[in-house]
C-alpha positions as CSV (number, residue, x, y, z in Angstrom):
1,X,-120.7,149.0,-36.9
2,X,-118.9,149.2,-33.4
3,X,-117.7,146.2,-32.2
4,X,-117.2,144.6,-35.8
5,X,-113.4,144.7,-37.5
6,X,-112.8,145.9,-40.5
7,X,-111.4,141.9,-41.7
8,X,-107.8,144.0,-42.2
9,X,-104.8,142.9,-39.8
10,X,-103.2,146.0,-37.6
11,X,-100.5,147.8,-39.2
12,X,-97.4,146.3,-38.8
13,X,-98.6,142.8,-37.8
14,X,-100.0,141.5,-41.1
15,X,-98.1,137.7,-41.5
16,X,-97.1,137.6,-38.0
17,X,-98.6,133.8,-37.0
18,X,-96.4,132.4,-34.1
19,X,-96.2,128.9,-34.4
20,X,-95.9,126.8,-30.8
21,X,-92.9,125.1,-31.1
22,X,-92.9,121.2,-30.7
23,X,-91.5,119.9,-27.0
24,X,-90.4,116.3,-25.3
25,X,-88.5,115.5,-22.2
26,X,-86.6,112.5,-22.8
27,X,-83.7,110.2,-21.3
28,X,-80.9,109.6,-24.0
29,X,-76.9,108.5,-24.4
30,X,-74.4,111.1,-26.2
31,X,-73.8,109.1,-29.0
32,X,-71.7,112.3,-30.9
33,X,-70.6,115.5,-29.7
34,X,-69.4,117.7,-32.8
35,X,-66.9,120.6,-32.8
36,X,-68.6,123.7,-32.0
37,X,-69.7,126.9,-33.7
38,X,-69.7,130.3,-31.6
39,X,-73.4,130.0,-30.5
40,X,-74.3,126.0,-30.2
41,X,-72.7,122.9,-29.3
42,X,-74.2,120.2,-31.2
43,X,-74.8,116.8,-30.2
44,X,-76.3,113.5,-31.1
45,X,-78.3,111.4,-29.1
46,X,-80.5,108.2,-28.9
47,X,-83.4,107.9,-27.0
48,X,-85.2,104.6,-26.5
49,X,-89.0,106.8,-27.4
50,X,-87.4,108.8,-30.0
51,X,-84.2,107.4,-31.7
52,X,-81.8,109.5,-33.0
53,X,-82.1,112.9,-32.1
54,X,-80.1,116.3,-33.3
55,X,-79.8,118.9,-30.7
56,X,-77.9,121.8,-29.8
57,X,-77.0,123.5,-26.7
58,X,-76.6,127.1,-26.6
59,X,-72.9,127.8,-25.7
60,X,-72.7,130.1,-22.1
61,X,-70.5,132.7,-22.5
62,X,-69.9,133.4,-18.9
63,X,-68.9,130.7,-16.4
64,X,-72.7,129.7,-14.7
65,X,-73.4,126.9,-12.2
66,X,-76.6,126.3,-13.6
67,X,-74.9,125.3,-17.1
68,X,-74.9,122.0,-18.1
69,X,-72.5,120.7,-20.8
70,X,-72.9,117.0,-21.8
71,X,-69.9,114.9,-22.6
72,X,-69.9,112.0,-25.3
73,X,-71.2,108.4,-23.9
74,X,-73.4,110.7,-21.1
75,X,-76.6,109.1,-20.1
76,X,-78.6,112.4,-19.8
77,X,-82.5,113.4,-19.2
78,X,-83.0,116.2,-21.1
79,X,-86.0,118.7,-22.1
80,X,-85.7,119.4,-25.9
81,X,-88.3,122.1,-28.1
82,X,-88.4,122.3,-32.0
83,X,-89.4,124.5,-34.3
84,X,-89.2,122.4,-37.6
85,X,-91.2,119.4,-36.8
86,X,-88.0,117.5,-34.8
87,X,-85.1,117.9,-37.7
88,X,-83.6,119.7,-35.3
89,X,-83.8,120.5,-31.7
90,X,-82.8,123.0,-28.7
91,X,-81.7,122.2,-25.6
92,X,-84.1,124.2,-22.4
93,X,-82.9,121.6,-19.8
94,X,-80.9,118.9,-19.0
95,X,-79.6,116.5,-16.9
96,X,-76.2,114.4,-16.3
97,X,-77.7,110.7,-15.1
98,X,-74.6,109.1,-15.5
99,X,-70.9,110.0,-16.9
100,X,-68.6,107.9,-18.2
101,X,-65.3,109.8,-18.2
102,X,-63.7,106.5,-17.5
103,X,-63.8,105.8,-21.4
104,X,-61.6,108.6,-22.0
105,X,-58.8,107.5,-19.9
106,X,-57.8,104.4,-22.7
107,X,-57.3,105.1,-26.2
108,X,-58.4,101.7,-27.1
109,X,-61.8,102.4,-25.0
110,X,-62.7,105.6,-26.4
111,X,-62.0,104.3,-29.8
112,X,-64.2,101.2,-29.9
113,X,-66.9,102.6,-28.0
114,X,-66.7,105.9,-30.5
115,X,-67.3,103.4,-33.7
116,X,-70.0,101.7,-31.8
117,X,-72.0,105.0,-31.1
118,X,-71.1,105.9,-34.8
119,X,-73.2,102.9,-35.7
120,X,-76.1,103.7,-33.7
121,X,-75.9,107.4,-35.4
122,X,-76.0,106.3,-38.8
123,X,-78.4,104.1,-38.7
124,X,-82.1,104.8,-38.2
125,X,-83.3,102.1,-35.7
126,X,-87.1,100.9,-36.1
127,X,-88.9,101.5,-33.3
128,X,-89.5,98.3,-31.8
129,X,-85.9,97.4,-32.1
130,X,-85.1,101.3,-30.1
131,X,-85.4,99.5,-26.5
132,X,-83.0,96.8,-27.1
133,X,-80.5,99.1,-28.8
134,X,-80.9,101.5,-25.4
135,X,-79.8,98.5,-23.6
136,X,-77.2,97.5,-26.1
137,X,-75.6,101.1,-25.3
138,X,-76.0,101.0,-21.6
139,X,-74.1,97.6,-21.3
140,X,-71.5,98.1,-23.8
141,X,-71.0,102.3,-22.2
142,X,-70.3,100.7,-18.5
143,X,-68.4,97.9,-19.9
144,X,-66.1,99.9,-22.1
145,X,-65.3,101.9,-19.2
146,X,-64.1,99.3,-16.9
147,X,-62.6,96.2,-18.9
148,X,-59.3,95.4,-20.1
149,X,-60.9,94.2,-23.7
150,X,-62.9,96.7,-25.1
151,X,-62.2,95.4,-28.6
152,X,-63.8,92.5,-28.1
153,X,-67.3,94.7,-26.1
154,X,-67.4,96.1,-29.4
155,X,-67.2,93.0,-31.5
156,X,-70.2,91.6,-29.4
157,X,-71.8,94.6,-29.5
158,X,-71.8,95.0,-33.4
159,X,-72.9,91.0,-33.8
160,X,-76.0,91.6,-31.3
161,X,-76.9,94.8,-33.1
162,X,-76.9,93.2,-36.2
163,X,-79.4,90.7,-35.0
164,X,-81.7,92.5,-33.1
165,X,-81.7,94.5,-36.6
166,X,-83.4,91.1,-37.7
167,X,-80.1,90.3,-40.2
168,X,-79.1,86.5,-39.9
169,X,-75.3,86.9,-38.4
170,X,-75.9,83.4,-36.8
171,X,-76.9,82.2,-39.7
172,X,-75.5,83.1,-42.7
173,X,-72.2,85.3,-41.5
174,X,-70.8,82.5,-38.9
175,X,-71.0,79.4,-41.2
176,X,-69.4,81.6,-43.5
177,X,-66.5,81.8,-41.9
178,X,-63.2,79.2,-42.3
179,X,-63.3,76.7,-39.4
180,X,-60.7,78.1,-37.7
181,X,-62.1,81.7,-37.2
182,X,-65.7,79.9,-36.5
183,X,-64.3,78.3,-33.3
184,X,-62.5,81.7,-32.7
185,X,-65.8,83.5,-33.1
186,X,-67.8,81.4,-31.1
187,X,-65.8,82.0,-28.0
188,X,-65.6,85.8,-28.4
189,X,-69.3,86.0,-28.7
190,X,-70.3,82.7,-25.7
191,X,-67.6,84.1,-23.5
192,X,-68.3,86.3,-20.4
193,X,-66.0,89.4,-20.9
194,X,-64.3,88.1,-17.7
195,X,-63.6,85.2,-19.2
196,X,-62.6,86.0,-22.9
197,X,-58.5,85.2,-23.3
198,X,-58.7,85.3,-27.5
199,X,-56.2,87.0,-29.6
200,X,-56.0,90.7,-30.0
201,X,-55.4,89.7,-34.2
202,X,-58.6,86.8,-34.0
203,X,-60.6,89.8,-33.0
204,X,-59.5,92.6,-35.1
205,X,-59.8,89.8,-38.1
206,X,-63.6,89.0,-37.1
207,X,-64.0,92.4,-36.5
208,X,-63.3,93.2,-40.2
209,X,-64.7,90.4,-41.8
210,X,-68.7,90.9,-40.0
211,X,-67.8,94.9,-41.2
212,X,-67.7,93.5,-44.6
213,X,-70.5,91.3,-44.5
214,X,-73.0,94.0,-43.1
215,X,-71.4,96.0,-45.5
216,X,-72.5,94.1,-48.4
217,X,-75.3,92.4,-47.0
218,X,-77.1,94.2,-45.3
219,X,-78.3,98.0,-45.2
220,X,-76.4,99.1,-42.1
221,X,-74.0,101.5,-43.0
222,X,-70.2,100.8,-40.9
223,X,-68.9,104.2,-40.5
């Protein structure tokens, strides 16, 4: 009868179903910026609503002042779509909020503050704990930037991780430690950074030893 189909698909169409793909605009720090492939830069970020996120930016081919390319430790506001339920996403827009290039200028700096952000990429962070960890990155970002101490912004920044992470560092890690390194500890982590004056060596040896206790304590993986 006119006006009725036939219940078969058009030729040529039959299993075409196009699937909207999944969107979200969302502010987020470069945590990892990997080598790229001819067609996509990939990098990883952590958004306070989202986490960790996956996404890759098409690479321009031609020089374009409309091209964005992020750097690692960017603050960025970007506009992300997936097509596989959020395993991985593609970059339509974004944003440079805030750059930190200064980082880059001390080995030291970009050092520490690369093991920091290699933390926060390994480790899936719960969501109530994602807005203190946002902070966390912001304050430890500017500060490795612009102090003469970063490895001692990264020891404080690993110890406050750990417990906003809910593990007892106080606790259990610091009385663990000889008396010596307990007194040392305490002014690393009670000190203003514009006041700290401890040992390059008391920090690198704290450093290790709270490595090795959330190492084998604890379920945070130290890259």
């Amino acid at each position: 009868m006119a006006g009725y189909g036939s219940g078969k698909a058009p030729r040529g169409r039959i299993g075409r179903i196009l699937v909207p793909g999944q969107t979200l605009t969302t502010e987020a720090f470069v945590i990892e910026k990997r080598p790229p492939t001819d067609a996509f830069q990939a990098f990883g970020l952590f958004s306070a609503e989202h986490g960790n996120l996956l996404a890759l930016q098409r690479v321009s081919r031609k020089p374009s002042p409309t091209h964005v390319a992020p750097d690692l430790f960017d603050t960025v506001s970007a506009m992300l779509e997936s097509s596989n339920q959020g395993r991985t996403w593609f970059v339509r827009e974004i944003r440079i909020l805030a750059r930190r290039a200064s980082i880059g200028k001390s080995y030291d700096a970009l050092r520490f503050a690369s093991a920091l952000a290699a933390v926060i990429g390994r480790n899936p962070v719960h969501e109530e704990s994602r807005p203190n960890v946002e902070q966390l990155l912001r304050t430890a970002f500017d500060a490795f930037g612009a102090v003469e101490r970063p490895d001692i912004v990264h020891l404080k920044s690993l110890f406050v991780f750990a417990r906003d992470e809910g593990y007892p560092v106080k606790q259990d890690w610091l009385p663990s430690l000889p008396a010596a390194d307990r007194a040392a500890a305490a002014a690393v982590l009670n000190r203003r950074l514009s006041e700290q004056n401890s040992e390059p060596a008391d920090v690198a040896r704290l450093r290790r030893s709270l490595e090795g206790y959330l190492g084998s304590r604890t379920e945070i993986v130290i890259p």
